[in-house]
C-alpha positions, -999 to +999 in steps of 0.1 A: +000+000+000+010+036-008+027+050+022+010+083+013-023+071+007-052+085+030-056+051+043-021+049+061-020+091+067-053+080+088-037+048+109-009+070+115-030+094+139-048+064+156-020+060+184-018+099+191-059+099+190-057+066+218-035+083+236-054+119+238-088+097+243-070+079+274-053+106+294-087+131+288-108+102+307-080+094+333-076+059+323-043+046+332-026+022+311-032-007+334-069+001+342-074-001+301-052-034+301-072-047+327-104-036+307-098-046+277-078-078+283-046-063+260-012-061+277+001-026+291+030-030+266+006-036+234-012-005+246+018+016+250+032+005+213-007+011+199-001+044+215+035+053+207+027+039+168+049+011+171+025-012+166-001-009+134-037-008+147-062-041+143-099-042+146-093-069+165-069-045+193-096-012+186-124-030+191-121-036+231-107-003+237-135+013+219-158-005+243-137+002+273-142+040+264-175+037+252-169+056+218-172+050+186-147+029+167-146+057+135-133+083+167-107+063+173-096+059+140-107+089+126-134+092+100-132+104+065-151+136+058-178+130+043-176+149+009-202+170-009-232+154-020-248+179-042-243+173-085-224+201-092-249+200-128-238+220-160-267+230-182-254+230-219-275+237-248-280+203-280-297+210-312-316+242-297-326+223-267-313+227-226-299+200-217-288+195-174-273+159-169-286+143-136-261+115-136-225+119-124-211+086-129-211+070-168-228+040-166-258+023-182-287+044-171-278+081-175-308+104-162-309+144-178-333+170-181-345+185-209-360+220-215-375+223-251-386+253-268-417+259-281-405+265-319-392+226-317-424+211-327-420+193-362-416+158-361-379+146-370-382+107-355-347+095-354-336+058-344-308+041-322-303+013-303-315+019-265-349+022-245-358+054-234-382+067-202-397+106-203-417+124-176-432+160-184-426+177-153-445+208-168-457+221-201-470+200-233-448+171-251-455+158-281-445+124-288-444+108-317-429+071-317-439+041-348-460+069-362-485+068-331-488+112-325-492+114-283-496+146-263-486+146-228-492+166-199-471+174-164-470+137-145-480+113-174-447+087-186-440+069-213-413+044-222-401+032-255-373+012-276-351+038-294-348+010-322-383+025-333-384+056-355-393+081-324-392+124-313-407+142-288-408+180-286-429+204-277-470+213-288-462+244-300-477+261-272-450+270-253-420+252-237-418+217-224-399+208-196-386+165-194-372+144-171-355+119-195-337+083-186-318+064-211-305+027-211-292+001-231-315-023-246-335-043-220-331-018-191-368-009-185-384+008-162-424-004-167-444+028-165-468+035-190-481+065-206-515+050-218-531+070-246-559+092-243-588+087-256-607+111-284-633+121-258-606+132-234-581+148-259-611+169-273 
């Protein structure tokens, strides 16, 4: 292992952060030997850094001080969680990627202008899941013309000739997932019928 790797930087503090722990409750080192069951002189090298830290040694002394093992040790920092997302603009439409790792499923979403509203189906291999968050969409996938409202899904294969854009009545805004073929994700946008469409 790297000797400048974070993972030997942190065992490195462990016997300076025993020995702070100890003295700030009092504990001599024969009270924690007798505690814990580990010799005085296993202690002292723990402490001193002579001797590499085990579960097996931090275990019992973490229970002798009643503390957690990660404050012995010293827990990594927990790092930001927020997607630091990057809006960018594709064929006229706003684009904001949702997924941070590359992998199969990649999740983005979509803001489509309202002058983006003539038919252009495309195909590629894939299987694709929208969700209008607001705004009209139209879909059009095999020739079937859809028009979708805020909270209705639909999920296709991207092998079929296939575009969604907007009604023309203004923007459309989509939450869009993308997979290889196979990955699906079994919500259905079922189609309206003429009485409710009209």
């Amino acid at each position: 292992m790297d000797e400048d790797s974070p993972i030997n930087a942190a065992l490195a503090q462990v016997g300076a952060r025993l020995k702070r722990i100890r003295t700030r409750r009092g504990v001599s080192l024969a009270a924690l030997s007798e505690a814990t069951g580990i010799s005085k002189s296993t202690l002292s090298r723990l402490e001193t850094g002579q001797r590499r830290p085990s579960l097996e040694l931090l275990l019992p002394i973490s229970q002798a001080h009643k503390v957690p093992l990660d404050e012995l040790v010293g827990a990594p920092e927990v790092g930001d969680p927020r997607v630091r997302i990057k809006p960018r603009v594709r064929d006229g439409r706003t684009v904001v990627p949702l997924t941070v790792q590359p992998g199969p499923l990649q999740a983005w979403k979509s803001i489509i202008p309202a002058e983006q509203n003539r038919p252009q189906p495309v195909t590629h291999e894939g299987y694709e899941w929208l969700y209008v968050l607001s705004g009209r969409l139209r879909l059009v996938v095999a020739g079937r013309d859809l028009t979708m409202g805020p909270g209705e899904a639909a999920e296709f294969d991207t092998r079929l000739p296939h575009w969604f854009g907007s009604t023309g009545d203004g923007p459309v805004e989509v939450l869009n997932l993308f997979g290889r073929q196979g990955e699906r994700i079994h919500v259905r946008a079922k189609p309206r019928s003429r009485e409710e469409a009209s």
